[in-house]
C-alpha positions in Angstrom: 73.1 158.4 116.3 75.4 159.4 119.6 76.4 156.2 121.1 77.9 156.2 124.6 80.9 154.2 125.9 78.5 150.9 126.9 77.0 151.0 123.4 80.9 150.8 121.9 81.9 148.0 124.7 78.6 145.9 123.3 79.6 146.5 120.1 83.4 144.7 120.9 81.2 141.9 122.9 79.4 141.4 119.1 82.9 141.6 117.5 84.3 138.9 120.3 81.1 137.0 118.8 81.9 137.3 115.4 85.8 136.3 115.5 85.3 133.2 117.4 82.4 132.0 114.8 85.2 132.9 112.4 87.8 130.6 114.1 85.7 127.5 113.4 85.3 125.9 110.1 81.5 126.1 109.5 80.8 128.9 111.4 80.4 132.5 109.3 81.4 135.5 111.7 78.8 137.1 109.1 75.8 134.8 110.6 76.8 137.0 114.2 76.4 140.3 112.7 73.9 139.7 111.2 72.0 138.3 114.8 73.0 141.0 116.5 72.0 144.1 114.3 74.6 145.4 113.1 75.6 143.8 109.8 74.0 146.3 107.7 76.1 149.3 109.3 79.0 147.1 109.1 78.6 146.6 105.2 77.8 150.1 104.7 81.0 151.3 106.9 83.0 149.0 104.7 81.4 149.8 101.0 82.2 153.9 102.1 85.6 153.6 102.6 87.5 155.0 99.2 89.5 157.5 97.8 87.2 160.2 98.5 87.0 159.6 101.6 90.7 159.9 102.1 90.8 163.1 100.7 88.7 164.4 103.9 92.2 163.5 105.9 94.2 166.0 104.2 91.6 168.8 103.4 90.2 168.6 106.8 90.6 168.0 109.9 91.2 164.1 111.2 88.0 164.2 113.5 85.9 164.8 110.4 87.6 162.0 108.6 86.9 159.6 111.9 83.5 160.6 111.9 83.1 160.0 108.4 84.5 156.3 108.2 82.5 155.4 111.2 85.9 154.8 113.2 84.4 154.6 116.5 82.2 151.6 115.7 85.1 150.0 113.2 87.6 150.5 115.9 85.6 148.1 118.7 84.3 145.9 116.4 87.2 144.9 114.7 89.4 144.9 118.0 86.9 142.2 119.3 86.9 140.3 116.0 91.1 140.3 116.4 91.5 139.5 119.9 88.8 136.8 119.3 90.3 135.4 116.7 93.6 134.9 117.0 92.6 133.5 120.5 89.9 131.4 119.9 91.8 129.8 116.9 94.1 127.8 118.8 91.3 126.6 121.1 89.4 126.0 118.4 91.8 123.6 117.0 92.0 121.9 120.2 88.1 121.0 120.6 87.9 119.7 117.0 90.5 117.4 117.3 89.3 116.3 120.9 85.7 116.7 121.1 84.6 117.5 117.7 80.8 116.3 118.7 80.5 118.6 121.2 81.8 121.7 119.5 79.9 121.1 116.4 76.7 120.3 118.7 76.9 123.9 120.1 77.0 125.3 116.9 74.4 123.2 114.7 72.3 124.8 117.7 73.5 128.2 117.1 72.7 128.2 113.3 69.1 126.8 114.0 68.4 129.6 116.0 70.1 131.8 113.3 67.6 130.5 110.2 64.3 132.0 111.9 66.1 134.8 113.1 67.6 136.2 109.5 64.2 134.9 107.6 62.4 136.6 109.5 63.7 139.7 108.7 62.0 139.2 105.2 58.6 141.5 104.8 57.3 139.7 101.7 57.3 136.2 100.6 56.8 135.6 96.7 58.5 133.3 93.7 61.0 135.5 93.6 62.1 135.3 97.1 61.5 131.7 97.7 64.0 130.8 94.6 66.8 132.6 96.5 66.0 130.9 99.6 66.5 127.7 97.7 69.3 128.8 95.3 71.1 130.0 98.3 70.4 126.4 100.7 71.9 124.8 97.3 75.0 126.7 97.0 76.4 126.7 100.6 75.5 123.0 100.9 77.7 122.1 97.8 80.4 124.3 98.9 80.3 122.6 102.5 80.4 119.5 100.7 83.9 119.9 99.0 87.0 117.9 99.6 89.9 120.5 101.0 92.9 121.1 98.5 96.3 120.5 99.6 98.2 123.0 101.4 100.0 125.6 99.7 102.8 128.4 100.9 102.9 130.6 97.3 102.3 134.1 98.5 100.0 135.3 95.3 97.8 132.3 96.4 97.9 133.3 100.2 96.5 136.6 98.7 93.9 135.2 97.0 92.9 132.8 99.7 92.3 136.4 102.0 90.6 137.7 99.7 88.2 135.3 98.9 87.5 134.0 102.9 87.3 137.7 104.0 83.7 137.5 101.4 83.0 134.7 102.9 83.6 135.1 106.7 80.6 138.5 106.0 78.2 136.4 104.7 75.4 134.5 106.9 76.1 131.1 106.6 79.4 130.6 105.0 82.5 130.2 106.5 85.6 132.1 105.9 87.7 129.4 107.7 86.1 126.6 105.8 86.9 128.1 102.5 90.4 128.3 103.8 90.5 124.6 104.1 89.0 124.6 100.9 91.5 126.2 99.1 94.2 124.8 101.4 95.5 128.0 103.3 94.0 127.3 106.8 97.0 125.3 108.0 99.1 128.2 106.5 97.4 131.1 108.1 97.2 128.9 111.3 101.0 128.3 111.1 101.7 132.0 110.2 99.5 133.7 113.5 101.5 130.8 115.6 104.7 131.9 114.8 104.0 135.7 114.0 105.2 135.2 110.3 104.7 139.1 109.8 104.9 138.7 106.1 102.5 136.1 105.7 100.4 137.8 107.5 100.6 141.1 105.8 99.9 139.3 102.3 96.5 137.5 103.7 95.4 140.5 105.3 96.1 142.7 102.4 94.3 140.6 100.1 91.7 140.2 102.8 91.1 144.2 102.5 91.2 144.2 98.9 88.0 141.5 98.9 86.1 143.0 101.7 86.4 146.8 100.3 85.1 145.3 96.6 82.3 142.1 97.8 80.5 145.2 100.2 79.7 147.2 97.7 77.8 144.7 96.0 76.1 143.7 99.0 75.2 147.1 100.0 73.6 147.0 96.4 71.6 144.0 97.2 70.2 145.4 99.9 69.3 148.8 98.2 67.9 147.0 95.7 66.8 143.8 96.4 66.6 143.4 99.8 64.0 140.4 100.5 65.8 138.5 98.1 69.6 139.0 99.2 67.6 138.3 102.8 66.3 135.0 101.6 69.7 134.1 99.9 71.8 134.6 102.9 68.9 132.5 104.8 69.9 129.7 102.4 73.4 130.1 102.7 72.8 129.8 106.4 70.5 126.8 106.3 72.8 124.8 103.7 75.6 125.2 105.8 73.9 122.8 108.0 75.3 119.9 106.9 78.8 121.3 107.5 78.4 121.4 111.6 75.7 118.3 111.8 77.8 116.7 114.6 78.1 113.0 113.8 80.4 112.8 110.8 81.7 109.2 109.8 85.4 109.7 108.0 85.4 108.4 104.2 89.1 108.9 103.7 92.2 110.3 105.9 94.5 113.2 104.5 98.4 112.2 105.7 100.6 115.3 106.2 104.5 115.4 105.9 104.8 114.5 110.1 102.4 111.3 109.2 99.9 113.1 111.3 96.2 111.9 110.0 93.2 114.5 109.6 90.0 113.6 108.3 90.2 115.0 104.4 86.5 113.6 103.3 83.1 113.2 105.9 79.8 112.8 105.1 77.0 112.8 108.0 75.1 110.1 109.5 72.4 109.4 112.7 73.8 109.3 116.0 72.8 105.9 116.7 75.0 104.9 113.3 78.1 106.3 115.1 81.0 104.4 115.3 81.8 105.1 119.0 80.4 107.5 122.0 78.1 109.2 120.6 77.4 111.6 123.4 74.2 112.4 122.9 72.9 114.2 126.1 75.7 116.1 126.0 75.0 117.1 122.5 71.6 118.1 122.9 72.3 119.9 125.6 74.6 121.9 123.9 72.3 122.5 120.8 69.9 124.0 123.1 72.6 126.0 125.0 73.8 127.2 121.5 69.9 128.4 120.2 69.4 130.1 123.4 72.7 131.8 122.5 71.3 133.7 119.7 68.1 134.6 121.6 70.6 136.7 123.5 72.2 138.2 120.8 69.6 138.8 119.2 68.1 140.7 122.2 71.3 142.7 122.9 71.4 143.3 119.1 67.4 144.7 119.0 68.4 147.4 121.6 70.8 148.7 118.1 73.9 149.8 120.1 
């Protein structure tokens, strides 16, 4: 398909998307994509890329090699999803510590909208199907339940942590940077973009290659092979991660860092009217509605398949 510049500039709009779902914990860059059309190209770009592939560099010329790895489309996406990013992550921090309600309340809407918009995409119901749905609701919502791990610097684990988010951050419904918390490397990555710790960086990204270029070519075999289930599972994923951006949260216990700075370590949710302060309600539904109407538009920008 011959795209045209405005089909590679909506592309980096989806990719802007995608990186600032990414930059909250809860949120799956991978929920986005998946809106917006284009996450089955983007997991079969990413499964194609292997040896092979580089062997077109050096037998032929580098235009066939671009047009083999899909650059054009890998180049705007992933610029948007970078730029994003490493922006939003810093305001990202800032609204969660200042008006977590708020930020959450746009997204809880966001992922509403994102349930009937991925099931939907399934053409037949059966056992089969239904199972993942719940299997998948079940998995996300236990992993969105667990209590972060402490921090840790050790570069093999920094690796790891990239490697196991980057799966995460391309699948509907679960987020890469709530696994990071998870496994206690968010704070570190955090710390690393702030300060441009180049090596840092290079580890998590490597590993983060290393677990996106092996996790797509099992999902690209889901979807050859099973593709109303994986559908279904990746609804659940999205529909268990619910509980991770309900709004009103009430603290169970505090996590003290070396500064004596306090962050909430465990939450579970309650009702609005059981919380302990403002609980800015019109403001939050508003923003629920503002963020379903969101993916009514990308979902419209994504049906024209740019």
């Amino acid at each position: 398909m011959q795209r045209r510049l405005i089909d590679y500039l909506i592309i980096t709009f989806k990719g802007l998307a995608m990186g600032a779902a990414d930059a909250v914990p809860g949120v799956s860059g991978g929920t986005i994509a998946f809106i917006s059309g284009i996450y089955e190209e983007l997991i079969s770009t990413i499964s194609n890329i292997n040896l092979s592939l580089f062997k077109t560099l050096f037998t032929k010329e580098v235009k066939a090699f671009w047009k083999e790895v899909n650059g054009n489309f890998i180049l705007a996406l992933l610029s948007g999803i970078v730029i994003s990013y490493v922006s939003f992550m810093k305001l990202a921090k800032y609204l969660l510590e200042n008006h977590p309600i708020l930020i959450w309340s746009f997204f809880f809407g966001l992922i509403v909208a994102s349930i009937y918009f991925v099931g939907k995409q399934v053409t037949k119901w059966n056992a089969a199907v239904i199972l993942a749905l719940i299997v998948g609701a079940i998995i996300a919502f236990y992993i969105s339940s667990l209590p972060p791990m402490e921090n840790s610097d050790s570069d093999w684990f920094l690796f790891f942590a990239g490697a196991i988010a980057i799966c995460a951050m391309i699948l509907p419904g679960i987020s890469g940077s709530f696994i990071l918390i998870i496994l206690g490397a968010y704070k570190t990555l955090s710390d690393a973009i702030h300060d441009v710790d180049i090596k840092k960086l290079i580890i998590f990204f490597s590993g983060a290659i290393i677990g996106l270029l092996s996790f797509s070519h099992a999902l690209k075999w889901l979807f050859k092979n099973y593709h109303n289930i994986t559908l279904a599972l990746l609804t659940g994923f999205i529909f268990g991660s619910l509980n991770k951006v309900w709004p009103w949260k009430q603290t169970i216990s505090w996590h003290t860092n070396s500064e004596g700075i306090q962050s909430p370590l465990i939450q579970k949710s309650i009702s609005p009217f059981a919380f302990d302060g403002n609980n800015q309600i019109v403001f939050a539904i508003t923003l629920m509605i503002l963020g379903f109407l969101t993916i009514f538009i990308l979902e419209k920008v994504g049906s024209k398949k740019a």
